[in-house]
Residue frames as a rotation matrix with the C-alpha (Angstrom) as fourth column:
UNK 1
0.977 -0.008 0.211 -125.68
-0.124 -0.829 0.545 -85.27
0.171 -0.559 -0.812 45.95
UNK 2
0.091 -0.996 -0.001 -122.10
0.142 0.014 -0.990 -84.26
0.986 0.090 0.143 46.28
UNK 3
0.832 -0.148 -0.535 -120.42
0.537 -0.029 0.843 -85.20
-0.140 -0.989 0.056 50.08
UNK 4
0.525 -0.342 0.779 -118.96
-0.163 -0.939 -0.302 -81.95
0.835 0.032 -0.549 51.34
UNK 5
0.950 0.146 -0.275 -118.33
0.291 -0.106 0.951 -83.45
0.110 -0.984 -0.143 54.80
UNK 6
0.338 -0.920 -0.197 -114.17
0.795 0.167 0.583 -83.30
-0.504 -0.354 0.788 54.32
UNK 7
0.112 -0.003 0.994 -114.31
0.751 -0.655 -0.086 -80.20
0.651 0.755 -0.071 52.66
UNK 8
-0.877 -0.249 -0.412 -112.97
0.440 -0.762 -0.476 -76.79
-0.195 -0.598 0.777 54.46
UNK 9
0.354 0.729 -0.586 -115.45
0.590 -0.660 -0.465 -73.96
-0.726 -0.181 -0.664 54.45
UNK 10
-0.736 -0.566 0.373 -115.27
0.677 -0.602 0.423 -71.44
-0.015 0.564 0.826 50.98
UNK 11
0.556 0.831 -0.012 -116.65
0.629 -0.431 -0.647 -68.59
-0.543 0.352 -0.763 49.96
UNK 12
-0.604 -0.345 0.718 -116.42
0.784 -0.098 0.612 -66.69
-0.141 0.933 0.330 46.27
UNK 13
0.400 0.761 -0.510 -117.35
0.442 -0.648 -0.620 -63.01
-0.803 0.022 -0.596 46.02
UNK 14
-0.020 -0.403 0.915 -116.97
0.996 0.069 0.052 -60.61
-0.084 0.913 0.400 43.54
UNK 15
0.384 0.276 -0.881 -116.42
0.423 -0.901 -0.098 -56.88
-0.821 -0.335 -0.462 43.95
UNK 16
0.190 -0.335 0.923 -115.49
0.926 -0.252 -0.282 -53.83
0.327 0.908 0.262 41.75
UNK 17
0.537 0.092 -0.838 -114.04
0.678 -0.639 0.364 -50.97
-0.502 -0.764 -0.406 43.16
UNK 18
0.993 -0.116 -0.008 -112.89
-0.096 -0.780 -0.619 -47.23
0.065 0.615 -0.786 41.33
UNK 19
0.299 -0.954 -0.031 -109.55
-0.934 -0.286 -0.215 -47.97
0.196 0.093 -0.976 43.08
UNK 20
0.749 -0.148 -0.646 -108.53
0.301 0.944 0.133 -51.88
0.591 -0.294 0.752 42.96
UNK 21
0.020 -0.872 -0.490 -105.48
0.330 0.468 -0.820 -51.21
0.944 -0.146 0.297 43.90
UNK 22
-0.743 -0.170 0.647 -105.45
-0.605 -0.241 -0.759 -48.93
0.286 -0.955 0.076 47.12
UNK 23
0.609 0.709 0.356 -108.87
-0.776 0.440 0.452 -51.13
0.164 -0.551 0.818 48.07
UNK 24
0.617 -0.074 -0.784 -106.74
0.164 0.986 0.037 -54.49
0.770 -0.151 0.620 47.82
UNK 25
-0.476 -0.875 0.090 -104.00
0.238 -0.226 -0.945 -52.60
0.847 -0.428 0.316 50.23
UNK 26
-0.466 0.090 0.880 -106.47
-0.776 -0.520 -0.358 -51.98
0.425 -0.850 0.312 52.54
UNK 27
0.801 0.570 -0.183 -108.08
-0.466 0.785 0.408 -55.24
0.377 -0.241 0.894 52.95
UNK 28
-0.021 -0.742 -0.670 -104.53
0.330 0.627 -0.706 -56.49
0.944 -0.236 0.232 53.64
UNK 29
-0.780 -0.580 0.233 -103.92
-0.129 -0.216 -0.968 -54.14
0.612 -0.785 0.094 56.29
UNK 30
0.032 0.987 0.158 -108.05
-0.701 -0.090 0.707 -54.25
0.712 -0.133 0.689 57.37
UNK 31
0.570 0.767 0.295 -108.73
-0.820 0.554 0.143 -57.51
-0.054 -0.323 0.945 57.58
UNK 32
-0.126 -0.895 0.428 -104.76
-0.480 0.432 0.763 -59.40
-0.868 -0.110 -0.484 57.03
UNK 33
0.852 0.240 0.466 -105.93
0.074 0.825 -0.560 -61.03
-0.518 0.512 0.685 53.57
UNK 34
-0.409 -0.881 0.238 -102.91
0.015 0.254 0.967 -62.15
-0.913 0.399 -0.090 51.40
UNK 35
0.478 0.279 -0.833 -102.83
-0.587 -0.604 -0.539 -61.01
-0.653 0.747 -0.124 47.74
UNK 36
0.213 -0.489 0.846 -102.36
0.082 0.872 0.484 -64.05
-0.974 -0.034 0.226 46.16
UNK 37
-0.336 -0.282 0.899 -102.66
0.932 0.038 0.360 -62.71
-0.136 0.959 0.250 42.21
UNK 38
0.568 0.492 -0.659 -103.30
0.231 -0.865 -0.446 -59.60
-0.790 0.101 -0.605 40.84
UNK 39
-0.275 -0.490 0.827 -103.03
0.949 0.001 0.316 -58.67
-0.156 0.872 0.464 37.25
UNK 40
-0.268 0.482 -0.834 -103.07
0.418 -0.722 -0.552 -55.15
-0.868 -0.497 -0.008 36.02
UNK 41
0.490 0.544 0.681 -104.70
0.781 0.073 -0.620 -53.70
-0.387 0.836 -0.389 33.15
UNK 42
0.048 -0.576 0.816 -103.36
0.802 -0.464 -0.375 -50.99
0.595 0.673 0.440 30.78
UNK 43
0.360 0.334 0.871 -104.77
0.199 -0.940 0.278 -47.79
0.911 0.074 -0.405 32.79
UNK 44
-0.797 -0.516 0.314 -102.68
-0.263 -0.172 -0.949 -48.41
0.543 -0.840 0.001 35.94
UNK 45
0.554 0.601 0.576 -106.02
-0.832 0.428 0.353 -50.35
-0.035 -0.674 0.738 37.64
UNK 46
-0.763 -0.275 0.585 -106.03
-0.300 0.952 0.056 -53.98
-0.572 -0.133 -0.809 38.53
UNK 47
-0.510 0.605 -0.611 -108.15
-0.770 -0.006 0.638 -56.37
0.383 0.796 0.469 36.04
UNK 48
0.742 0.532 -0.408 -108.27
-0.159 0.731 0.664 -59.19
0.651 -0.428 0.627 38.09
UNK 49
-0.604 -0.720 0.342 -106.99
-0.700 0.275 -0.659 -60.36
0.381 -0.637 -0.670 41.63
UNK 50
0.366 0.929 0.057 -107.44
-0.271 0.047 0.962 -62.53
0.891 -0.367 0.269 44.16
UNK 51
-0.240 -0.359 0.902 -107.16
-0.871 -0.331 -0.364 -62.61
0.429 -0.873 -0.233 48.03
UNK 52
-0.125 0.106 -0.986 -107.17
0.673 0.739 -0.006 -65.65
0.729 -0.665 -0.164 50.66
């Protein structure tokens, strides 16, 4: 068994949304996360980000 005890709290989700981009702008302002990457794909979406 792996010891977690000095370990922060994480959690890893995964969403998909029609508009990445206005959805990641609203979690910022929502809920304050910070857009730490965010690549975008050819069609003016986002392919992959991620938020803290």
């Amino acid at each position: 068994m792996t010891n977690t005890a000095n370990r922060p709290a994480a959690l890893h989700s995964y969403f998909a949304y029609r508009d990445a981009p206005a959805a990641l702008r609203w979690l910022e302002r929502a809920f304050g996360f910070e857009t730490t990457l965010e690549f975008p794909d050819d069609n003016g979406g986002i392919m992959h980000s991620e938020l803290r």
